[in-house]
Residue, then its C-alpha position, 0 to 999 in steps of 0.5 A: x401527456x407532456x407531448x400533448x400539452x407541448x403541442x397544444x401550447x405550441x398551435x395556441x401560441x401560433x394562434x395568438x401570434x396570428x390575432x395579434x398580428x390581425x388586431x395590429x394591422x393598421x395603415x402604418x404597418x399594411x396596406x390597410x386604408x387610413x379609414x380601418x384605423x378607427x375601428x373597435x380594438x384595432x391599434x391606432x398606428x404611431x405618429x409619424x417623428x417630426x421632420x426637424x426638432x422643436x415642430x413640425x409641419x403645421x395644417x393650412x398654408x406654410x410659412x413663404x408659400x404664395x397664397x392664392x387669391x381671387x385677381x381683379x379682371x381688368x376685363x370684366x364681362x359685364x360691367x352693372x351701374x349702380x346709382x343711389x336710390x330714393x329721396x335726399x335728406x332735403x326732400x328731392x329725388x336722388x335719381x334727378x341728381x348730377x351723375x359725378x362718375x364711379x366712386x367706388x367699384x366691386x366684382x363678383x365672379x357668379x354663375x347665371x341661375x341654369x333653367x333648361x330651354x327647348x329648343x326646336x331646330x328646323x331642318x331646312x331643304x334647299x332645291x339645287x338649280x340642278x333639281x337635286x334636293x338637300x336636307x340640313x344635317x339633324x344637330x348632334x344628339x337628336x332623335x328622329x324627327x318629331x321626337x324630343x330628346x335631351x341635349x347632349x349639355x345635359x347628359x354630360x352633365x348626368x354622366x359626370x355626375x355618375x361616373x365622377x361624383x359616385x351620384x347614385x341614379x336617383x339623386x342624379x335625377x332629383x339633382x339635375x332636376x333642382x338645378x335645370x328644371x329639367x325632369x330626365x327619369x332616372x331609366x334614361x339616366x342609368x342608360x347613359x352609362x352604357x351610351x357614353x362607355x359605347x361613345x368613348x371606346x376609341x379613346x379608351x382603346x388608345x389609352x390602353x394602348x398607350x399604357x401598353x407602350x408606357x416605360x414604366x406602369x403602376x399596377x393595383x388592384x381592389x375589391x369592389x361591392x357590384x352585382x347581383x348575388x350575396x352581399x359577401x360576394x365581390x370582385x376586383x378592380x385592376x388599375x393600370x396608371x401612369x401619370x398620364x394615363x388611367x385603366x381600369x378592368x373589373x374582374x371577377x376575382x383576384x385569380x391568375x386568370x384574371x391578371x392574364x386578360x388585364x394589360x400585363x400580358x402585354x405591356x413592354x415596359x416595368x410593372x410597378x406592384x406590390x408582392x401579391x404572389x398573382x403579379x410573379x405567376x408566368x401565366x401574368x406575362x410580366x417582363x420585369x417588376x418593380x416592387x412597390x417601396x411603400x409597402x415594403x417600408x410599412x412592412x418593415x415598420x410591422x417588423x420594427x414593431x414585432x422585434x423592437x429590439x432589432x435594429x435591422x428594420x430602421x436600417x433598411x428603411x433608412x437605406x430604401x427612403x435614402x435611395x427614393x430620396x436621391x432618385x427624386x433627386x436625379x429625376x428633378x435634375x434629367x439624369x436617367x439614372x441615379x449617380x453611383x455615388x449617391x446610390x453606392x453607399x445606400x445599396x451597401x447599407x441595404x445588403x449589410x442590415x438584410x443579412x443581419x435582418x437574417x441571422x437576428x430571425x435565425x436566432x430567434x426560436x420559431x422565427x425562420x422555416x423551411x416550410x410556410x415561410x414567416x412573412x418576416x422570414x419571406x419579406x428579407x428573402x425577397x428583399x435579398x434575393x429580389x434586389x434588382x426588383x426592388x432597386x430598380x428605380x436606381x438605375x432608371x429614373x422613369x420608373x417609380x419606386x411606388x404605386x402610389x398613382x395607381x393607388x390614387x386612381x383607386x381611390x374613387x372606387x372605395x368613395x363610391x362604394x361609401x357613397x352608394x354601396x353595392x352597384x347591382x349590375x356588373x356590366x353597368x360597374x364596368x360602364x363607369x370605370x370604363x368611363x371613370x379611365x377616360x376622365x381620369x386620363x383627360x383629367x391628367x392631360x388638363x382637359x375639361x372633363x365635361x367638354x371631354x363627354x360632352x364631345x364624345x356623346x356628339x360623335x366627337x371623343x377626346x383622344x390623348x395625345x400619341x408621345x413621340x418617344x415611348 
């Protein structure tokens, strides 16, 4: 009996441990999003200790920052007079009155009201003198002849809309339409996704190549509401990003299969990723990793929180933030790795508290095993036997020590699904990432997004430049 009650003690104690590491979860200790933090019973994470004593970073504009302002246009586009209207006190009309110049002047930077026009373009036929007949070229965009279409402005215009601006189809239509008089239905709205994902496929297929050749690629990955099939069901957006480029595949799932038809397989240079096992398994095709340091700081932060007596958590962290800090450092200045003098003392630091991380858990009752590691036990085993993984960025200042780019180029995934929800088609989910990659990557190159679709459903898409070195 006392067998029994010790065993029944020890799988309740194991239970309790895993819910209150579930209820502990927050964006401070795990790659939970900051919107998770709020809800019922979950624990909110710790303010973050401010950066010098007596205050802290205020909201709005900092002390010594230039402001911005609207300029005075020396050149204004249209200049309006504005005289005085109606009677003087002594009767007589102010418009009779001698003009004595401009007293005072205003600029207003305005937008003209848009009402879509039709516009009929007449295709000429012009007789050579050598008897040979020639038709002018139809415009960009149109139809056969004798039909009406809408112009390529305004399917811009809805594609934006959609694939920028998560703006479900009818809401695009009831926009387009309070803002153009035009009344495009929202079938022939919804098609454009799939005419403008058709229109960009040799941009997209550079950029994809251009992430392949990349040094150094962030990698993540989320889970996206789309399709048809029960409300539980989902599958994964994978993103490639560099600072310049964007790449999305939607996936069914999250499986080693899926990681094998995205980019990995094939890119030449680091893959910067978090520890989800799918990233190390050899079917992922990956040369070498560069663990994402973020998330190796808020699970050092969980670790603090669980043994706040130990003293290895802090250290670590010190040591991690002290490096990415030195990097940021070497990168401003062109070095292409970090001076060993500033990274000796930090890599030092880091082996010392891994290995008291080690003996602190081996100490603990039920802290380390053989099998099914603790994810404490496994997060100081990979940071020890992993080191070159993690501290990659040390000795290349190309490489990023986090995902946050890739993270960011996620983020309009979860701002769709709270705008619209579930997306019922996965073939049109996969039209607006396809065209959410080009925005993005035409975004980061300062290109404006409605010329870039604009260009591309004329026939004419934007294509990132080819760097020299790669």
């Amino acid at each position: 009996m006392i067998a029994e009650q010790a065993a029944a003690v020890a799988e309740l104690a194991a239970k309790v441990e895993r819910l209150e590491r579930l209820v502990s979860r927050n964006s401070g200790n795990s790659s939970f999003p900051p919107s998770m933090d709020a809800q019922p019973g979950r624990q909110r994470p710790k303010p973050k200790p401010r950066r010098r004593a007596g205050g802290g970073r205020g909201p709005g504009k900092q002390p010594g920052a230039p402001g911005s302002f609207l300029a005075w246009s020396p050149r204004p586009d249209q200049r309006v007079a504005v005289f005085p209207r109606g009677a003087c006190g002594c009767g007589a009309a102010l418009a009779e009155g001698g003009d004595l110049g401009v007293a005072a002047s205003h600029q207003q930077v305005e937008i003209p009201l848009v009402t879509a026009r039709v516009i009929q373009h007449d295709r000429h036929a012009v007789q050579c003198r050598c008897g040979r007949v020639r038709l002018a070229p139809a415009p960009a965009g149109a139809g056969a002849p004798g039909t009406v279409s809408y112009g390529p402005n305004l399917q811009a215009w809805c594609v934006y809309l959609m694939a920028a601006h998560a703006i479900p189809v009818h809401r695009c239509a009831e926009l387009v339409a309070s803002l153009t008089g035009a009344k495009p239905s929202p079938g022939f709205i919804h098609g454009l996704l799939a005419r403008a994902a058709a229109a960009i496929r040799p941009a997209t297929t550079l950029i994809r190549c251009l992430v392949i050749a990349a040094p150094a690629v962030c990698c993540d990955e989320t889970p996206v509401r789309a399709g048809p099939g029960p409300a539980w069901r989902k599958r994964w957006l994978l993103t490639a990003a560099t600072p310049l480029l964007t790449c999305y595949t939607l996936a069914p799932d999250r499986s080693v299969a899926s990681f094998a038809q995205f980019v990995l397989p094939d890119v030449a240079g680091v893959v910067v990723h978090d520890r989800y096992l799918g990233y190390d398994h050899p079917r992922a095709g990956i040369g070498a990793h560069q663990l994402c340091c973020a998330h190796l700081l808020r699970d050092l932060e969980d670790a603090a929180q669980t043994y706040p007596d130990a003293t290895w958590p802090a250290h670590i962290t010190a040591a991690l933030q002290g490096l990415i800090h030195a990097a940021s450092h070497a990168r401003e200045r062109g070095l292409p790795a970090v001076p060993a003098c500033s990274a000796t003392p930090f890599i030092t630091a880091y082996r010392d508290a891994i290995t008291t991380g080690l003996a602190d858990l081996a100490a603990r009752p039920g802290a380390t095993r053989r099998h099914h590691r603790h994810h404490r036990q496994r997060l100081l085993e990979d940071l020890r036997d992993r080191e070159q993984d993690v501290l990659r960025f040390v000795t290349d200042t190309r490489i990023p020590p986090t995902t946050n780019q890739a993270e960011r180029d996620l983020r309009p995934a979860k701002t769709q699904e709270k705008i619209s929800g579930r997306l019922r088609s996965a073939a049109t989910t996969s039209h607006r990432y396809t065209i959410r990659g080009y925005t993005s990557t035409a975004t980061k190159h300062g290109t404006d997004v409605l010329t870039a679709l604009r260009d591309a459903l004329t026939g004419n898409p934007w294509m990132p430049p080819i760097p020299d070195t790669l």
